[in-house]
C-alpha positions as CSV (number, residue, x, y, z in Angstrom):
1,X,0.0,0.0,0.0
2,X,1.4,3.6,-0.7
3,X,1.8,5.4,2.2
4,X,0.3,8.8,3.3
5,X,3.4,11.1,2.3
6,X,3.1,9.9,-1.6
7,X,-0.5,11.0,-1.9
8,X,0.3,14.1,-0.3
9,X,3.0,14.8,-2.3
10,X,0.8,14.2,-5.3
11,X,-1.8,17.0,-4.4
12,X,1.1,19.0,-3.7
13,X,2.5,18.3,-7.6
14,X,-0.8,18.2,-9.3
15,X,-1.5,22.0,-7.3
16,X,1.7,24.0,-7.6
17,X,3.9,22.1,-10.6
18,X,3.8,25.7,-12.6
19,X,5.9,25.5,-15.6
20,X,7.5,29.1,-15.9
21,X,7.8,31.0,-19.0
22,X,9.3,34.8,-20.5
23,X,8.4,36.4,-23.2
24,X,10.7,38.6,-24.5
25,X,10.7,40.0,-27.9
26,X,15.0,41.2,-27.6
27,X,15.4,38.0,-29.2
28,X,13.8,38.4,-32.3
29,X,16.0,41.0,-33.0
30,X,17.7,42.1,-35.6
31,X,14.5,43.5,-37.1
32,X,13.1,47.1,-38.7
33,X,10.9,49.3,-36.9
34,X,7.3,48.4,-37.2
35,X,8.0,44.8,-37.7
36,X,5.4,42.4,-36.7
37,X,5.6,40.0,-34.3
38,X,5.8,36.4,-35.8
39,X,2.5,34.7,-35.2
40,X,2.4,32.6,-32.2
41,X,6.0,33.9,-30.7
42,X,6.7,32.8,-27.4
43,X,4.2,30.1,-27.6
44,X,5.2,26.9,-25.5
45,X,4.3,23.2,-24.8
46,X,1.6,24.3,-22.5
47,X,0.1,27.6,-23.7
48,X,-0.6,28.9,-27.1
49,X,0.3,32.9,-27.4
50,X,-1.1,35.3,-29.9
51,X,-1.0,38.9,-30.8
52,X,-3.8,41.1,-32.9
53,X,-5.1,45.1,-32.6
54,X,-8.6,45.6,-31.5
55,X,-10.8,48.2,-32.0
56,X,-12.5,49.7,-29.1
57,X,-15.5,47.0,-29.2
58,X,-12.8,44.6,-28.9
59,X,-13.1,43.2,-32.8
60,X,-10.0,42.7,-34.4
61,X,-8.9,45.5,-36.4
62,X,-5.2,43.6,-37.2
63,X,-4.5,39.6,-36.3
64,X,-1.0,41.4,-35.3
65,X,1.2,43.6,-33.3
66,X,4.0,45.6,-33.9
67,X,8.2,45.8,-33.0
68,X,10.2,48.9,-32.4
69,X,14.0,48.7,-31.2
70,X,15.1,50.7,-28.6
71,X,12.9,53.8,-27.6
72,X,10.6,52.8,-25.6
73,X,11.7,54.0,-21.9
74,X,14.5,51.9,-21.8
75,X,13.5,49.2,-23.0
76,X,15.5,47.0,-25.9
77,X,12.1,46.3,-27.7
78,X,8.8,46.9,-27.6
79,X,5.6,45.6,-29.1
80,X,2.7,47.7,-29.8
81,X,-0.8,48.3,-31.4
82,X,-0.6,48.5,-35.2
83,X,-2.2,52.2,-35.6
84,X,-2.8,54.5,-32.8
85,X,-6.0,54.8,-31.4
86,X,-6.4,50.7,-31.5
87,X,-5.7,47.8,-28.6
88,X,-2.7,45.8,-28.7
89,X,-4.1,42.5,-27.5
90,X,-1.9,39.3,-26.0
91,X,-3.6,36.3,-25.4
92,X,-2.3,33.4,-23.3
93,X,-4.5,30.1,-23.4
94,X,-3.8,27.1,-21.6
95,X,-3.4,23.9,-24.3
96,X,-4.9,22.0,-22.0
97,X,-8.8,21.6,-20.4
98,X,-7.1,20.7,-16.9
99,X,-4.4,23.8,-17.0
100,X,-4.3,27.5,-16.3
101,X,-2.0,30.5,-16.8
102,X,-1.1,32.8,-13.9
103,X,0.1,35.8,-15.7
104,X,3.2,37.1,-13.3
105,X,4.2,40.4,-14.4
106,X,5.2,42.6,-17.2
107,X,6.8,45.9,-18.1
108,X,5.5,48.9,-19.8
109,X,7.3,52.0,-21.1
110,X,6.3,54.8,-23.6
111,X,7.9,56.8,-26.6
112,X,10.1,58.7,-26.9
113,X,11.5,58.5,-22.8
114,X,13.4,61.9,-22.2
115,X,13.1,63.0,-18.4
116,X,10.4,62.1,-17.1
117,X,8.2,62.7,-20.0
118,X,4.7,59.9,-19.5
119,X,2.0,58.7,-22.0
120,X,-1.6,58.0,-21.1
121,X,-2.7,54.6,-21.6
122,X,-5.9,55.0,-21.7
123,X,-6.4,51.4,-21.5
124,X,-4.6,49.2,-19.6
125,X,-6.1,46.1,-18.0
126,X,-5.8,41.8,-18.1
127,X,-9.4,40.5,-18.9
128,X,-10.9,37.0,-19.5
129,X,-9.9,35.8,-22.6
130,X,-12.7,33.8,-23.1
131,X,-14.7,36.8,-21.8
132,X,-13.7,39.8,-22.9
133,X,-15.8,41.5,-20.7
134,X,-14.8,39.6,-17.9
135,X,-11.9,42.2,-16.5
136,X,-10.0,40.4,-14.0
137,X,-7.5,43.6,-13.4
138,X,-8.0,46.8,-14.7
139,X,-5.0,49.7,-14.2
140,X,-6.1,52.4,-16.4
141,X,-5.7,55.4,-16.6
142,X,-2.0,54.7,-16.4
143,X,0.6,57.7,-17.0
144,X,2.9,55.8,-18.5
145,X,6.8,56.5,-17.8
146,X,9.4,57.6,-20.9
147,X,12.4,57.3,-18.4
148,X,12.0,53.8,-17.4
149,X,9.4,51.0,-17.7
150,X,7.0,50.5,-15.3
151,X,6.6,47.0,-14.0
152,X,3.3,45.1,-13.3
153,X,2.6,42.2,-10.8
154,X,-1.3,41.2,-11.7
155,X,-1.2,37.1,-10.5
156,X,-4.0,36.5,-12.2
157,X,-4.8,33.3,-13.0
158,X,-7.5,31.7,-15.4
159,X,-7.4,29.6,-18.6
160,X,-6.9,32.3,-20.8
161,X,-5.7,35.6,-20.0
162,X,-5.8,38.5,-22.4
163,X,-3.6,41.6,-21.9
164,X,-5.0,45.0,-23.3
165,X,-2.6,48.2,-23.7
166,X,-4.3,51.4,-25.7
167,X,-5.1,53.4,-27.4
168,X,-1.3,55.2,-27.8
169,X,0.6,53.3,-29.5
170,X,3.4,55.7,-28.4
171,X,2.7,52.7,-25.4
172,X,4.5,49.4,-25.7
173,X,5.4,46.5,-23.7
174,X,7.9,43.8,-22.8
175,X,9.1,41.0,-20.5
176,X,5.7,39.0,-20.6
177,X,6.6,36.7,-17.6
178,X,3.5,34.0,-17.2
179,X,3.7,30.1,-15.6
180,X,1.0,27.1,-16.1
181,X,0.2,25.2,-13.6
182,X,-2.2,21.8,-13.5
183,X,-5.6,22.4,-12.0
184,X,-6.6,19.5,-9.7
185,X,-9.3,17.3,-11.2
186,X,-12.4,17.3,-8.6
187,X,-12.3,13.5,-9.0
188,X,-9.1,13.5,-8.6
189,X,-8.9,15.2,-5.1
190,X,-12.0,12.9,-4.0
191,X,-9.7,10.2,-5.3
192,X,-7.1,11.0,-3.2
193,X,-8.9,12.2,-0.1
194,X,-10.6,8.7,0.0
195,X,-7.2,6.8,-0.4
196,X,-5.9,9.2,2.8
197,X,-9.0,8.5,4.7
198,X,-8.4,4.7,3.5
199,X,-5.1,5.0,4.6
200,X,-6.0,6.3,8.0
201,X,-8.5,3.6,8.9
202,X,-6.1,0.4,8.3
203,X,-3.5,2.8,10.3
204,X,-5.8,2.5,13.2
205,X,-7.3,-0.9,13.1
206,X,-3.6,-2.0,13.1
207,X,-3.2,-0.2,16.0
């Protein structure tokens, strides 16, 4: 019979095994200004990413973003809308039913950065994205910094997670971190409370 420390240490695996992840568009370089970003980039195993511009209703206006080299604060690169006045959208969907992405952080920073000249997104929040509607953090208005890039720590976690930046796309963003992590089955959990309870009772009858 397995003992009582192997099932634990499977609710402990199947609850915090979060495979980490950085997106980070400084290695798609060398590359022109305006550039888009390849379709899918920074995809892994576990989660499928993609990049359009929405328009304010949140319909896709372009099924991309765009790449400038340095400018942005101080950033190396920066993604951002295709034409002012739209969203730049980034989506990251767990591949799998049973999994879910905790978006960690990422940094913003706006053009040009001299001083301590700022931008206004406008728009700046991490939604559903399976709901669009469904905002699960929402940071706007946001004076963005042209000195240096401002860093945000969401931890939000759901299926899919859709980070929205507009509608200046003198705004742009970089250093996507994001981890998935397996979401314990219901039946799973039952499974394994039932084996510890198991467990418990032929402890104490052999007592």
């Amino acid at each position: 019979m397995l003992s009582k420390k192997f099932y634990l240490a499977l609710l402990a695996v199947a609850a915090f095994d979060a495979q980490a992840a950085l997106i980070n568009f400084d290695s798609l370089q060398p590359f022109g200004n305006y550039a888009p970003v390849p379709a899918g980039y920074g995809s892994t195993a576990d989660v499928t990413v993609s990049y359009s511009s929405l328009n304010a209703d949140g319909s896709v206006a372009y099924s991309d973003v765009l790449l400038w080299n340095a400018g942005y604060a101080n950033l190396t690169t920066a993604a951002f809308a295709h034409s002012n006045g739209l969203l730049l959208s980034i989506t990251l969907t767990a591949v799998n039913p049973n999994q879910a992405v905790t978006l960690e952080s990422f940094d913003v920073g706006a053009y040009p950065g001299p001083g301590n000249f700022t931008r206004l997104a406008s728009d700046l929040r991490v939604v559903d994205g399976n709901n669009f509607s469904n905002v699960l953090v929402d940071y706007a208005p946001f004076n963005v910094p042209g000195n240096s890039p401002y860093t945000f720590n969401p931890n939000v976690t759901a299926r899919s997670l859709n980070i929205i930046l507009g509608t200046d796309w003198d705004n742009g963003i970089n250093n996507i971190s994001f981890s998935v992590a397996a979401v314990p089955v219901p039946g799973a959990i039952w499974l394994f409370g039932t084996a510890l309870a198991g467990f418990g009772l032929t402890r104490k009858r052999a007592k």
